[in-house]
N, C-alpha and C positions, 0 to 999 in steps of 0.2 A: 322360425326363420324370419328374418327382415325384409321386409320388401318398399320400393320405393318406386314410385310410377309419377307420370305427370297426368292427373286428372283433372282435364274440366281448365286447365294451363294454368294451374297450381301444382306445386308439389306436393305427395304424400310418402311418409313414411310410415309402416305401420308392423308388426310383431304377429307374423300367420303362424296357423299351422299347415305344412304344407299338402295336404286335402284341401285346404278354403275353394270353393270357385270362387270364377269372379266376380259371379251375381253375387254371391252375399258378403265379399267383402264392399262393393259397390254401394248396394242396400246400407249396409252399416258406415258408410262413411256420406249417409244422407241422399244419398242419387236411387230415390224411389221412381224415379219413370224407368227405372230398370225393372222387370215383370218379371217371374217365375210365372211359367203357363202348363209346358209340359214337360220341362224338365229331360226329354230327348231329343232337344234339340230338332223340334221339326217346327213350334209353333211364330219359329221372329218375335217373340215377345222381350225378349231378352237383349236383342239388337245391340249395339254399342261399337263405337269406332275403333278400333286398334290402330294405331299410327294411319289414321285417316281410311283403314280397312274395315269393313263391317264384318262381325264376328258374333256369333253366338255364346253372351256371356255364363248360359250354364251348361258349356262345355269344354271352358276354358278354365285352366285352375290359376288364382291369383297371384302363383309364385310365375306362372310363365308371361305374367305382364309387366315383372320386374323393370326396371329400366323403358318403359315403352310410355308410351304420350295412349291415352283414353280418354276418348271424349262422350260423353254421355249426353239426354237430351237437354238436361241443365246447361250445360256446356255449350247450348245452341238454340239456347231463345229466341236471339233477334233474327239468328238465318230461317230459322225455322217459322218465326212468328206470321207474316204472309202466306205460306204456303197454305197454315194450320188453316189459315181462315176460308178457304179454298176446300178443301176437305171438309170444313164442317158446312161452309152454303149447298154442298153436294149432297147432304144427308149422309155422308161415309163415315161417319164418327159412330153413329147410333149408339151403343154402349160407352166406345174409346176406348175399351181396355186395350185393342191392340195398337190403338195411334201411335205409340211413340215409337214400337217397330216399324211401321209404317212411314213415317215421320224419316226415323234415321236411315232406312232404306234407302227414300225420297233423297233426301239431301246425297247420301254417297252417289249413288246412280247421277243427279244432276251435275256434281262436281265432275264424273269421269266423262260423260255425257250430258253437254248440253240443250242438245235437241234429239231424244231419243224416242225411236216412233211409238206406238202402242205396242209392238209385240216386245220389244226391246223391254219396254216398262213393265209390260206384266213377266216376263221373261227373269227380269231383274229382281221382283216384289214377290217370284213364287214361293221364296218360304216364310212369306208372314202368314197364317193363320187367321183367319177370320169367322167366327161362328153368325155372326148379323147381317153380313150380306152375300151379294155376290160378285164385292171387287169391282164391278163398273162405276159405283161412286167412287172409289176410290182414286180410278182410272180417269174418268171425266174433270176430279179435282186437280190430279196431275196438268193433264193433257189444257184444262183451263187456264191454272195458273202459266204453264211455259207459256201459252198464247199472252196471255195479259204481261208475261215479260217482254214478248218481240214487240210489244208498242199497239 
């Protein structure tokens, strides 16, 4: 089957078989900050925007993102590029394998909400998976960058 998505605000067309998820037709069309972690959908590793929705890329199969806008964290450099640095002066990266769920989280939750308290944010961030800490770096990197946004 065909499928055709806007990824990253290019177009793709590509030739599935309809089992693909969307992790790995993602992975194969070069968007490696997309993570396989555990594969039941509990660990956020996988994260990815569906029409600006965050969704769980291997749980979703790549025929049902046909026609839809995904944006991945390639796709979100320059929004993303501040924040990251915020998260890593916090010490909340330590490994980083889960940053870029973390990351895409961050960014959807800030779009919907732009001053959202601490329970809101952890509230918002409980399915990313984190085996290195315990979330308060992560939480403090937030919580610092919106301050260093209000001036």
């Amino acid at each position: 089957m065909e499928i055709t998505v806007k990824l990253n605000g290019r177009s793709v067309s590509a030739l599935i078989e309809p089992d693909l998820l969307l992790i790995d037709f993602l992975r194969a069309q070069g968007c490696l900050s997309v993570k396989r972690g555990c594969e039941t959908a509990n660990c956020g590793l996988c994260t990815v925007l569906m029409d600006d929705v965050p969704v769980l890329s291997c749980s979703v199969l790549a025929a049902r993102a046909h026609g839809h806008s995904i944006t991945t964290l390639e796709g979100l450099q320059t929004e993303a590029a501040d924040f990251v640095g915020f998260i890593a002066d916090q010490g909340a990266e330590q490994c980083g394998f889960c940053n870029p769920g973390f990351v895409m989280n961050t960014i959807a939750l800030l779009r919907e909400n732009p001053d959202p308290t601490d329970d809101e944010i952890r509230a918002y961030l409980a399915g990313n998976l984190c085996r290195c800490s315990g979330y308060e770096g992560q939480l403090r990197g937030i919580r610092n960058y919106l301050n260093s946004r209000k001036g």
